[in-house]
Every structure is written in structure tokens, then in C-alpha cells.
MIKOL-866463 format. One record per residue: x, y, z of N, C-alpha, C, CB in turn. Coordinates in Angstrom, 1 decimal, padded with zeros to 4 digits, always signed. Glycine has a CB too. Example, Ala and Ser with C-alpha at 12.3 -4.5 7.8 and 13.67 -1.06 7.14 Angstrom:
BEGIN
((+013.2; -005.7; +007.8); (+012.3; -004.5; +007.8); (+013.2; -003.3; +007.8); (+011.3; -004.5; +009.0)),
((+012.8; -002.2; +007.1); (+013.7; -001.1; +007.1); (+012.9; +000.0; +007.9); (+014.1; -000.6; +005.7)),
This chain:
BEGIN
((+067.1; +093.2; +140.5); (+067.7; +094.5; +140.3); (+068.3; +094.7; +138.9); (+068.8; +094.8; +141.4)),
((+068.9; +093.6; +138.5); (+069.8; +093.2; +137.0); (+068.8; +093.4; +136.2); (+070.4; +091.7; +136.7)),
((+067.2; +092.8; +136.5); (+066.5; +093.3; +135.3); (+065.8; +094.4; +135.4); (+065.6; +092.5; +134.8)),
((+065.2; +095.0; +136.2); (+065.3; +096.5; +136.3); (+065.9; +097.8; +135.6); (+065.8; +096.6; +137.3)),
((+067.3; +097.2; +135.8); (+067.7; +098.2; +134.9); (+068.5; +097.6; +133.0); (+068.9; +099.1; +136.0)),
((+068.2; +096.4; +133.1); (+068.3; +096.0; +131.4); (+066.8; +096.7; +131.3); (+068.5; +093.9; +130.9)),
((+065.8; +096.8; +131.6); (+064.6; +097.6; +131.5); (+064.3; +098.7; +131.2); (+064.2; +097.6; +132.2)),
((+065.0; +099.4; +132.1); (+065.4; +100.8; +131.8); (+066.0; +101.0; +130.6); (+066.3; +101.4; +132.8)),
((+067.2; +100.7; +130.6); (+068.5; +100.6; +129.2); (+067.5; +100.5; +128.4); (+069.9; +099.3; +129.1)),
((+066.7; +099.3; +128.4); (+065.9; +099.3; +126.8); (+064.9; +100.1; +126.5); (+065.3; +098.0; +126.5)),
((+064.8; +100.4; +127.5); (+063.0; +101.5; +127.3); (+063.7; +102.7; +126.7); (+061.9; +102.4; +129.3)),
((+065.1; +103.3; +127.7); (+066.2; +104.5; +126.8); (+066.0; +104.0; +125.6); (+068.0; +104.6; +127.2)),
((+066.7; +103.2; +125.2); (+067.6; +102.9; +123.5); (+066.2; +102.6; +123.0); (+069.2; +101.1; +123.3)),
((+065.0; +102.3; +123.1); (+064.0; +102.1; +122.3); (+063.5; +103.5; +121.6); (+062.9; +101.5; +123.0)),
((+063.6; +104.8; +122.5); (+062.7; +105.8; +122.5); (+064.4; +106.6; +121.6); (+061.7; +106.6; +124.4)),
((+065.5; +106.8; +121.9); (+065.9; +106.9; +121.2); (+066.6; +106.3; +119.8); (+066.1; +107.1; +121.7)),
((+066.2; +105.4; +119.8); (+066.4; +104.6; +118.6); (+065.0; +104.6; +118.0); (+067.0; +103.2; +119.0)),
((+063.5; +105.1; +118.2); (+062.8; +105.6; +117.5); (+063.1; +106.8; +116.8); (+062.0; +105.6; +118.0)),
((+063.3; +107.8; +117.6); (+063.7; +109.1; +117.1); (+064.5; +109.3; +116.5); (+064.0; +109.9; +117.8)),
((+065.7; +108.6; +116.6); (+066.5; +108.7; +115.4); (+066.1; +108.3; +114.1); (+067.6; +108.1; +115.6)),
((+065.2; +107.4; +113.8); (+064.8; +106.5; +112.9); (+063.4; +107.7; +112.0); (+064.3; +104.6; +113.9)),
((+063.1; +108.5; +113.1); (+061.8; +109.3; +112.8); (+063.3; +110.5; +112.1); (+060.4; +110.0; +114.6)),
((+064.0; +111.0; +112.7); (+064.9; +111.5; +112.0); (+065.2; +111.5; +110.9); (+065.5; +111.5; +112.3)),
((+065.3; +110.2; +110.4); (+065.8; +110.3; +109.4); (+064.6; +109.6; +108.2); (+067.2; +109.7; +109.7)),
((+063.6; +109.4; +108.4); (+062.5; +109.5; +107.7); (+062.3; +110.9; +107.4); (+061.5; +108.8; +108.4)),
((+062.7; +112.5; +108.3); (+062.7; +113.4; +108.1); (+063.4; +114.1; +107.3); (+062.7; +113.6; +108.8)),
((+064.5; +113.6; +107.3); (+065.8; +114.1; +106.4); (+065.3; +113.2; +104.9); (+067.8; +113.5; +107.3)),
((+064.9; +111.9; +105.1); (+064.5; +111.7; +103.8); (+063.3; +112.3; +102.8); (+064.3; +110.7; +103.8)),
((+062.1; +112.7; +103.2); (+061.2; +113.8; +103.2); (+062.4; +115.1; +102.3); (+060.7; +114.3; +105.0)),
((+062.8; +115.6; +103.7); (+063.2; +117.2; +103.4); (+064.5; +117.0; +102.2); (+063.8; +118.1; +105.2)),
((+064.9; +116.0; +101.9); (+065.8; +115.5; +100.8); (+065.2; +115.4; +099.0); (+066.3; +114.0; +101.4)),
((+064.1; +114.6; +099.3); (+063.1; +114.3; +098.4); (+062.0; +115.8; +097.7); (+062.3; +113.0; +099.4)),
((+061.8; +116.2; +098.8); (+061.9; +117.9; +098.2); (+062.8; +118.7; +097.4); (+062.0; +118.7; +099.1)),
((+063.9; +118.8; +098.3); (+064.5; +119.9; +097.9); (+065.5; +119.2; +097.1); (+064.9; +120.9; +099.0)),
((+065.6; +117.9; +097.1); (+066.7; +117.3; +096.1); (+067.9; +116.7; +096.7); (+067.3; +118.3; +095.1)),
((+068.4; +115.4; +096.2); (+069.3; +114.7; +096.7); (+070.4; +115.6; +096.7); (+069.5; +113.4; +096.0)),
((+071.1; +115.3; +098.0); (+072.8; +115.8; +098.0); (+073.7; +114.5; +098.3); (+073.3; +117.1; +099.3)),
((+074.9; +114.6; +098.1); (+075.4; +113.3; +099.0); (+075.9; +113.6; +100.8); (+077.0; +112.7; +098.0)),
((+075.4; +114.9; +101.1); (+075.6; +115.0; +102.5); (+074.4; +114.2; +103.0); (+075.8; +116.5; +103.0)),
((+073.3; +114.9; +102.3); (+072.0; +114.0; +102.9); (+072.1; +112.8; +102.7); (+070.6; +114.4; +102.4)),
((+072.5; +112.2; +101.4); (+071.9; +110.7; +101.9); (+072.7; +110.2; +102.8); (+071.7; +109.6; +100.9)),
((+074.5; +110.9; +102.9); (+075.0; +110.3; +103.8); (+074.6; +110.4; +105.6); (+076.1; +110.8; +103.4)),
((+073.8; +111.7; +105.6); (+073.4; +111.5; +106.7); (+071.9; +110.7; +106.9); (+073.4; +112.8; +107.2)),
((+071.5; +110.8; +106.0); (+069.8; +109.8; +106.3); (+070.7; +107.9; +106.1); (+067.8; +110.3; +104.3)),
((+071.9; +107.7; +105.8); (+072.1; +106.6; +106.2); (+072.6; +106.3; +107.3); (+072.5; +106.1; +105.5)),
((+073.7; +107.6; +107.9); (+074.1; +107.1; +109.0); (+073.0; +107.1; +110.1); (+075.1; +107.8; +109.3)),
((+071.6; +108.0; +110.1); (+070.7; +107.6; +111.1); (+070.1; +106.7; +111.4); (+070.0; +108.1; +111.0)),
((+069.6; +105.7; +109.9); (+069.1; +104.5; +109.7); (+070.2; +103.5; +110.5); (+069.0; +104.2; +108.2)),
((+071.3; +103.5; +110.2); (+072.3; +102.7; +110.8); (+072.1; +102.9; +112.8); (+074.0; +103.4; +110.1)),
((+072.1; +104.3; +112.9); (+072.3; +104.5; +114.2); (+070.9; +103.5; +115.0); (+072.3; +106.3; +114.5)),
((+069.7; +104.0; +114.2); (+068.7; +103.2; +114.7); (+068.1; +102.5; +115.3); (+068.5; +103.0; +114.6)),
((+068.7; +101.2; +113.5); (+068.6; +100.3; +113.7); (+070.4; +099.0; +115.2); (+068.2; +100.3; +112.1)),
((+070.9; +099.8; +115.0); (+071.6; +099.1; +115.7); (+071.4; +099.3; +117.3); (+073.0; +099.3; +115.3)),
((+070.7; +100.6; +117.6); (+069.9; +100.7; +119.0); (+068.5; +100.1; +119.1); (+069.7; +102.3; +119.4)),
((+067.3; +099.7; +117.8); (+066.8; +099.1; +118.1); (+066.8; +098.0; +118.3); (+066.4; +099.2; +117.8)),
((+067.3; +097.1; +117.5); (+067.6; +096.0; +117.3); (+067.4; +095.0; +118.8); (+068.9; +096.1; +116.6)),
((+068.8; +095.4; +119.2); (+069.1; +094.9; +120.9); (+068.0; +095.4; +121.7); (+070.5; +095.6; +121.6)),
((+067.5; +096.4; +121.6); (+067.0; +096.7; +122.7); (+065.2; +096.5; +122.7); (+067.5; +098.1; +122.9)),
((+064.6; +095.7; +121.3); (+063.4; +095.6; +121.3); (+063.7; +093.7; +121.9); (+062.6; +096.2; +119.8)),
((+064.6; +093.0; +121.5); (+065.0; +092.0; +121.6); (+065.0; +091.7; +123.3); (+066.2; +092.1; +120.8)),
((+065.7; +092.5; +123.9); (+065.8; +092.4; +125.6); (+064.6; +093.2; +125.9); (+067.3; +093.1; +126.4)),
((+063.9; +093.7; +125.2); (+063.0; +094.5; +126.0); (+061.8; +093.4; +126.0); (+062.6; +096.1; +125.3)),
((+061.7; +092.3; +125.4); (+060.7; +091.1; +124.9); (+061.2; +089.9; +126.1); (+061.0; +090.4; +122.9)),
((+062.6; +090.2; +126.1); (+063.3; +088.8; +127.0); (+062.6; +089.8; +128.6); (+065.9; +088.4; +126.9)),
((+062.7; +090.7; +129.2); (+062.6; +091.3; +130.0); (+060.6; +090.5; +130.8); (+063.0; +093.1; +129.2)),
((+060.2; +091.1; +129.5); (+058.9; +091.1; +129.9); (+059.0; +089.4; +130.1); (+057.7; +091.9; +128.7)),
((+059.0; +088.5; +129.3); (+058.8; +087.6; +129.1); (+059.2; +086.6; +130.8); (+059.4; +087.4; +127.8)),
((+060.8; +087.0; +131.2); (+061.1; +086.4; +132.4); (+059.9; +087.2; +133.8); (+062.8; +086.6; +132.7)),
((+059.4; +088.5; +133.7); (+058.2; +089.4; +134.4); (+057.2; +088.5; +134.6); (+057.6; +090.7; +133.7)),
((+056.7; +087.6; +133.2); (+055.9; +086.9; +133.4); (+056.1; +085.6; +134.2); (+055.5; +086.7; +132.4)),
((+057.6; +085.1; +133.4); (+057.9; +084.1; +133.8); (+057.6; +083.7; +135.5); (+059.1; +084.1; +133.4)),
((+058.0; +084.9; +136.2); (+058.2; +085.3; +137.5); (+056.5; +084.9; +138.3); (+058.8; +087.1; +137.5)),
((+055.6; +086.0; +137.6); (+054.4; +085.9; +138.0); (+053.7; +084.6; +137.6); (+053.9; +087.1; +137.6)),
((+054.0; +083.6; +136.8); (+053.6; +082.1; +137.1); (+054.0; +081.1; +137.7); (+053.4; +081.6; +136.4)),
((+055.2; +081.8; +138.2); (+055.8; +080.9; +139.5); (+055.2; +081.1; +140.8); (+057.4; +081.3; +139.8)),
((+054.9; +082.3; +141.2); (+054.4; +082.9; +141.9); (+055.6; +083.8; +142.6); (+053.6; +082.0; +142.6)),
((+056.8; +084.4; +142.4); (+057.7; +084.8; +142.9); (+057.3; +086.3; +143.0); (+059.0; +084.4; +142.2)),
């Protein structure tokens, strides 16, 4: 049940911690056009930040997740 939902949690924080990260590849784009401000870069860094600190963990447990799934299925459990 515990890994079930560390599963869930990570599948969430993956898909949003993509999107944010696609965000702000957007804001860098639409920056790079129309010209640096310091709001933008301040906000295309705080996205990068947001991101990466939701991906990070959550591609990390989302690898430990699968890995004990397996683990499970060569035990035979």
C-alpha cells in the first residue's frame, strides 16, 4: 500500500515537475525574443528551481519503486 502511493506521489511530482521545467523553457523562448527583463529571468529561474527540486526526488523513487515491483516479481510475491 506504502508503495502504491510513493507511486502515485511520484508519477504527480514527475508530470508536474515536467511542466514546470517546459514552462520555463517557454518563458526562456518568449524572453529571448522580446528581450531580457530581470522579472523574466527571475521567473525562468525560479521555475528551473521549482523543477528541478520536484524532479529530482521523484524520478529517484520513481526508479526505487519500479525496481522493488521487480524485485517482488522474482521472488515470486
Amino acid at each position: 500500500a506504502l508503495r502504491a502511493q510513493v507511486a502515485r506521489w511520484t508519477l504527480l511530482a514527475n508530470r508536474v515537475g515536467y511542466l514546470v521545467l517546459a514552462l520555463a523553457v517557454t518563458l526562456f523562448v518568449l524572453a529571448f525574443v522580446f528581450g531580457f527583463t530581470a522579472t523574466m529571468a527571475t521567473l525562468i529561474i525560479a521555475t528551473l528551481i521549482v523543477s528541478f527540486v520536484l524532479l529530482a526526488p521523484s524520478i529517484v523513487l520513481g526508479y526505487a519503486v519500479k525496481a522493488a515491483e521487480r524485485d517482488d516479481v522474482e521472488r515470486g510475491y
